[in-house]
C-alpha positions as CSV (number, residue, x, y, z in Angstrom):
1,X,-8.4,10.8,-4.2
2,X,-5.4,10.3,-2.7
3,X,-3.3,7.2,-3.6
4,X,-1.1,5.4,-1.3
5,X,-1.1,7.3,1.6
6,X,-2.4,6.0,5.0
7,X,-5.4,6.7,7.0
8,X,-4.4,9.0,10.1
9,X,-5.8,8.5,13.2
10,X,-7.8,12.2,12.8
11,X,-9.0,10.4,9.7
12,X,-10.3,7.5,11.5
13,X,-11.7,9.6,14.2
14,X,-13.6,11.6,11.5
15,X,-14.4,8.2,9.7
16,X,-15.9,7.3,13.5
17,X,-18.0,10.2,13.9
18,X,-19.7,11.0,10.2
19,X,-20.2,6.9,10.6
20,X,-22.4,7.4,13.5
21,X,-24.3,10.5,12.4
22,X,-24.8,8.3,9.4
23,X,-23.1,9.3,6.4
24,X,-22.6,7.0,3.8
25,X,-19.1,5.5,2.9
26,X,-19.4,7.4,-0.5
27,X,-20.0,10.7,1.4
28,X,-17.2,10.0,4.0
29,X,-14.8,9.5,1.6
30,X,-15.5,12.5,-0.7
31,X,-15.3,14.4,2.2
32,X,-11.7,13.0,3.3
33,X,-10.4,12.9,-0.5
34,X,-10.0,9.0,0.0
35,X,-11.7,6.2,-2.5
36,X,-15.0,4.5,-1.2
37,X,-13.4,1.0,-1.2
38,X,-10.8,2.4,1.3
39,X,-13.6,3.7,3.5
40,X,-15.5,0.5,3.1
41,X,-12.5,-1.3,3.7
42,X,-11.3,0.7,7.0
43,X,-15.1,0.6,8.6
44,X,-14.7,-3.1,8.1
45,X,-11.2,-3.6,9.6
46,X,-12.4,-1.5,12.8
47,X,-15.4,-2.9,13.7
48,X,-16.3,-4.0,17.1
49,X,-19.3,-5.7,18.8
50,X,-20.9,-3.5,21.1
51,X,-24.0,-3.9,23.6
52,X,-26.8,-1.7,22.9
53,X,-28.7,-3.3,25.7
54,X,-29.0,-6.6,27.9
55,X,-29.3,-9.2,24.8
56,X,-28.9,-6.7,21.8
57,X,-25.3,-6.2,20.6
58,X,-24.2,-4.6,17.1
59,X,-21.3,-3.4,15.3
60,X,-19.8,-0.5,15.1
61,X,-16.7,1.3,13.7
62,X,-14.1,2.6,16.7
63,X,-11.3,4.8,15.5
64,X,-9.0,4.1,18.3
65,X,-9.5,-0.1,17.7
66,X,-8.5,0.6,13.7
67,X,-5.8,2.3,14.9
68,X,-4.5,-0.4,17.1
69,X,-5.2,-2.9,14.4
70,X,-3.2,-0.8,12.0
71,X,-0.2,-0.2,13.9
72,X,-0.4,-4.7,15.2
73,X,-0.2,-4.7,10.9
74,X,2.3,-2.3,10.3
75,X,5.0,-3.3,12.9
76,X,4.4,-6.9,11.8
77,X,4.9,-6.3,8.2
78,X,8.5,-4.5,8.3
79,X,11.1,-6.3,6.7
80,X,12.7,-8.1,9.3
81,X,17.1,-7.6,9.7
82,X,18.6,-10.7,9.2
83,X,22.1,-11.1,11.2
84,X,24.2,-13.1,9.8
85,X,27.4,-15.2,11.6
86,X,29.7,-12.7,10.8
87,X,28.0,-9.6,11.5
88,X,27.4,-10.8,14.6
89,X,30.8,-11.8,15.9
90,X,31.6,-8.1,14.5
91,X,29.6,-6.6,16.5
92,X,30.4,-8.7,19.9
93,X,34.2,-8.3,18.8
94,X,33.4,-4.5,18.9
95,X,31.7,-4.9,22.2
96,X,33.9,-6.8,23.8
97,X,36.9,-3.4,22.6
98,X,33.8,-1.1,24.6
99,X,32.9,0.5,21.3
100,X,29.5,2.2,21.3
101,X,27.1,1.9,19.4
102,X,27.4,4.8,17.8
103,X,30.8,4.0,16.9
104,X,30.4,0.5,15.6
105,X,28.2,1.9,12.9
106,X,30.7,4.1,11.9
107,X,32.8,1.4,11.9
108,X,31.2,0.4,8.5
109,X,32.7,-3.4,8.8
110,X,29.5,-4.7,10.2
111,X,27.1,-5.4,7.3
């Protein structure tokens, strides 16, 4: 199995389809080298409700929702730059002298 590597959304779409031809999450993820758990826990996380018919709904794993979910996850859980006082009137002192961007980087004075 592979260990600490994320799902792909070609996984997820595979994960989708054996799902509903009805392969079991053991099955699914000894076919994609993954651990069970991480099956169980990806059919879980993308679950939607769907209509079958008028009254009937049920749930079923989408690909393209656990991919959505994963990248809402991911962006949110990036260490966040905090800017300090100084930086900041750095970098405004540097754009105010019409440095670019580029250049203020380089500048190396900024963190």
């Amino acid at each position: 199995t592979t260990k600490g590597k994320h799902l792909t959304i070609n996984d997820r779409r595979y994960i989708e389809r054996w799902n509903k031809e009805g392969k079991s999450n053991r099955e699914i993820a000894r076919l994609l080298g993954r651990a069970p758990q991480t099956i169980n826990n990806e059919i879980k996380r993308g679950q939607v409700l769907q209509q079958v018919r008028k009254g009937l709904f049920k749930y079923v794993y989408s690909a393209d929702v656990a991919q959505a979910n994963y990248e809402k996850n991911r962006k949110r859980s990036v260490k966040k730059l905090i800017l300090t006082k100084k930086m900041k009137d750095k970098i405004l002192h540097y754009h105010h002298e019409n440095y670019s961007p580029e250049m203020m980087v380089k500048a190396k004075n900024i963190e």
